[in-house]
Steps between C-alpha positions, in 0.01 A plus 500: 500500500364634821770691581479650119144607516560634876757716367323600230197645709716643698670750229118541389395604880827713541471650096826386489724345202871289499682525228414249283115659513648812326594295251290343414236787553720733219502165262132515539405833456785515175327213384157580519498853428679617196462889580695408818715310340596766230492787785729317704766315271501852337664641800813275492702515164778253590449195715836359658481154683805322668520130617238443219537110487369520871153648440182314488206559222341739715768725489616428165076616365580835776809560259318424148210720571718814669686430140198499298504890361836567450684137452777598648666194728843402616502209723829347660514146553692201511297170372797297648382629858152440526512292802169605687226314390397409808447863628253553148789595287383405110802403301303574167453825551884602395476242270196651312571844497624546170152392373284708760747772376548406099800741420693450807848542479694220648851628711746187624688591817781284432848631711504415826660693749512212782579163486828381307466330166561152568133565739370640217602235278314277751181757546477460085551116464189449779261742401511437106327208480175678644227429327355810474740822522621792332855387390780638690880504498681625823814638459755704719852701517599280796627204289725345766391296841493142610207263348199465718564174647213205518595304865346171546473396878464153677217665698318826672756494776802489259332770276475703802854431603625622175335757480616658845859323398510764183344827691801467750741494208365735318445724792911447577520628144303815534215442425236681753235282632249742401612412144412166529182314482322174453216460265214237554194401387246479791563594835588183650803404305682737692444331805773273527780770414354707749621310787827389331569868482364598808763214626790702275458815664371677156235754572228480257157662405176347350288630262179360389435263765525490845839337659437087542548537889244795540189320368209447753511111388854446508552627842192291650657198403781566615390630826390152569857370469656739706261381779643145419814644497482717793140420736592833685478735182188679643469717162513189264224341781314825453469477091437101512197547745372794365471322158238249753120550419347662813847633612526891534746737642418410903445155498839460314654722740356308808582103282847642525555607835390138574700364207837699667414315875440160367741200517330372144311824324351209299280392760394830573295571113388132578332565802336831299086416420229743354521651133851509505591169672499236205741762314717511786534105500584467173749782516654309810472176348709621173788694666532237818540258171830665393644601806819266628451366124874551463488222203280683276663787258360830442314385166312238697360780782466765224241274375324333805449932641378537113247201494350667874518849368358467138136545596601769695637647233172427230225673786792822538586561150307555183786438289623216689644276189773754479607531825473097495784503215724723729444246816626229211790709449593538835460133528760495219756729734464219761556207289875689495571500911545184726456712816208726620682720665699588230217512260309756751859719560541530118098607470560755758811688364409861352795670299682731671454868474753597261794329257827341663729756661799415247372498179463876298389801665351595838219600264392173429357424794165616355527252216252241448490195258187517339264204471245570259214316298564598133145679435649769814804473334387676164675809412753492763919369411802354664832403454474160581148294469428125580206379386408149675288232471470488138443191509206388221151445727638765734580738221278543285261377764318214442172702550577614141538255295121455473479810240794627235370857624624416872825319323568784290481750813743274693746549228479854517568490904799340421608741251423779775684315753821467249499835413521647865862420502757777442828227535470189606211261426478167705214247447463228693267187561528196737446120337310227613226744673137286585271755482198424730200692337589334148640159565791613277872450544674831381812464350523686175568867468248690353376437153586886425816400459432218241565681184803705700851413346751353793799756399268768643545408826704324724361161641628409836377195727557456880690171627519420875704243611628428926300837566713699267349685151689582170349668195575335176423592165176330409428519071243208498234704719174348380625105646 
């Protein structure tokens, strides 16, 4: 609120206005003063909107009063698609716009000139149990291609794996990398892959969300086990004290130049006093805990640096629950390595600059896998898509089961991230997933697919067995 009304009397001081001030200043002055009104909506004699499902009412009065003389609207939209609610987006307003505009003629885009039919076939069966839509029947030319296949994995790890597994082979097929990408639901579902590709050798870009290893959070915790790891790694020192209340730039620089000389660097944050000395101890007292603790696994130090660096992490961050659910994830990632060494090595690979040498063109080695959250991925296509995690609590989210609106909207995410694929269509979800913030064990795959016949797709499930994993065909999917 502070920062609101600050920003507001700044525009006032400046005689400045954003964007959103103009308007809502032309609403105002339409609205409140018919000869404007008239004198400008007589100016305009057509009004043509695109992406109408994504405007909010403000925009969607702008449009009804620039109409208001001469009635003349066309609006494109696609109800199916209005994913942005959270950004203001008002799903009614392509939903009531026969009735602001009684007389409105109605056009169905129906052929579509991307995705095979047996996509489509899918696209249909999800999104026609909306509750509220304009009814809809995609159809295209392209009536041949394999069915978009629903893969159920033992975990995140063997999601990931099979997922990498399939962009090699398809890749060895001809497939370009930048024709592939995977589809997810928040950020941090991605996080998991990204290392098991990273591990692969696949090159890959993110969209809408920072990479897991490049957070602030994630690399402060695990700054503190490098130090375990290695007590020499000044630069991991240098974050970990830095994150010390009273600690600045030259008193870190002089802790380690005595941390570097000492037989046990321990002892030297001990013998620290003033402002900074009880942070110092307890910082000493957590990492000296771990170190030589050859018996305890990655999962167990993930969490003993998480229980030190939590209120850290609540006085640094405003939004601190989130970034707590990606330190829970990362947790997760440990749970899979015996060895902290390994753990850190796999955490520190970046993909390498371009594609493998042997595989297609010397041109490819500007491809990039994309890795994308679905609302960046809106309006873009390619051959190949996963979607993962659609698991039911993950997707929909369990945030929106509170209201049918937020339910509704989830559906229609889905649908978007369906219809991004041109070929190939893989969804996948791991079983037996305890999800932390709910209490829940995840299992099922989304409820979206509840009313979805099973010859629309193909159901695969995972099997490991001595370290080795075979795909089988999977038909009862909801067990």
């Amino acid at each position: 609120g502070q920062l609101q009304r600050g920003y507001q009397a700044s525009k006032r001081q400046r005689q400045l206005v954003d964007y959103d001030d103009l308007l809502v200043l032309l609403r105002r002055l339409m609205m409140e003063d018919e000869a404007i009104r008239r004198t400008i909506s007589s100016l305009y004699r057509y009004i043509l909107v695109d992406e109408y499902q994504d405007t909010n009412r403000l925009q969607a009065d702008v449009v009804r009063y620039l109409a208001s003389t001469h009635q003349n609207v066309m609006v494109v939209g696609d109800d199916a698609q209005s994913i942005y609610a959270f950004r203001g987006a008002t799903f009614k307003n392509i939903m009531e716009f026969p009735s602001l505009f009684p007389g409105a003629t109605i056009y169905k885009l129906e052929e579509n000139y991307r995705s095979t039919q047996p996509i489509l076939n899918l696209a249909n069966s999800i999104i026609e149990v909306a509750a509220e839509k304009y009814t809809k029947h995609l159809f295209t030319r392209r009536l041949d291609g394999p069915l978009p296949a629903l893969v159920e994995a033992v975990g995140e790890n063997a999601q990931s794996r099979f997922i990498a597994q399939k962009i090699l082979e398809l890749r060895e097929e001809g497939v370009p990398l930048d024709e592939m990408a995977v589809l997810f639901r928040s950020s941090f579902h991605s996080f998991d892959l990204e290392i098991v590709l990273s591990r692969a050798g696949l090159p890959f870009v993110k969209r809408g969300g920072m990479k897991f290893i490049e957070t602030a959070h994630v690399k402060d915790l695990l700054a503190h086990l490098r130090v375990v790891a290695n007590p020499l790694d000044t630069v991991s020192w240098h974050r970990a004290l830095m994150l010390v209340e009273g600690v600045g730039p030259k008193k870190a620089q002089d802790l380690l130049a005595a941390i570097v000389k000492a037989d046990n660097p321990y002892r030297v944050l001990r013998e620290v006093s003033g402002k900074s000395g009880k942070g110092l101890k307890d910082l000493a007292l957590t990492l000296e805990s771990l170190s030589g603790s050859e018996d305890m696994r990655p999962a167990e130090q993930v969490n003993h640096i998480y229980e030190y660096y939590l209120p850290i992490l609540k006085a640094q961050y405003d939004d601190y629950p989130k970034r707590t659910r990606d330190l829970e994830h990362l947790h997760t990632i440990a749970e899979g390595y015996p060895d902290l060494d390994q753990f850190l090595a796999d955490l520190a690979l970046e993909p390498p600059d371009g594609s493998a040498t042997d595989v297609g063109s010397p041109d490819q080695d500007d491809e990039r896998l994309v890795l994308s959250t679905i609302h960046s991925a809106k309006g873009l296509e390619w051959q190949c898509v996963f979607v993962v995690w659609i698991v039911d609590g993950r997707f929909p989210s369990v945030y929106s089961f509170l209201t049918d609106e937020d339910l509704e909207e989830e559906r229609r995410l889905f649908y978007v991230a369906v219809t991004r694929a041109k070929q190939h269509l893989f969804l996948t979800y791991p079983i037996n997933v305890f999800d932390k913030g709910s209490g829940m064990l995840l299992s099922k795959p989304t409820r979206f697919l509840d009313h979805v016949s099973p010859a629309m797709f193909e159901a695969l499930a995972l099997v490991e067995e001595g370290g080795h994993s075979d795909w089988y065909p999977h038909d009862d999917r909801y067990v």
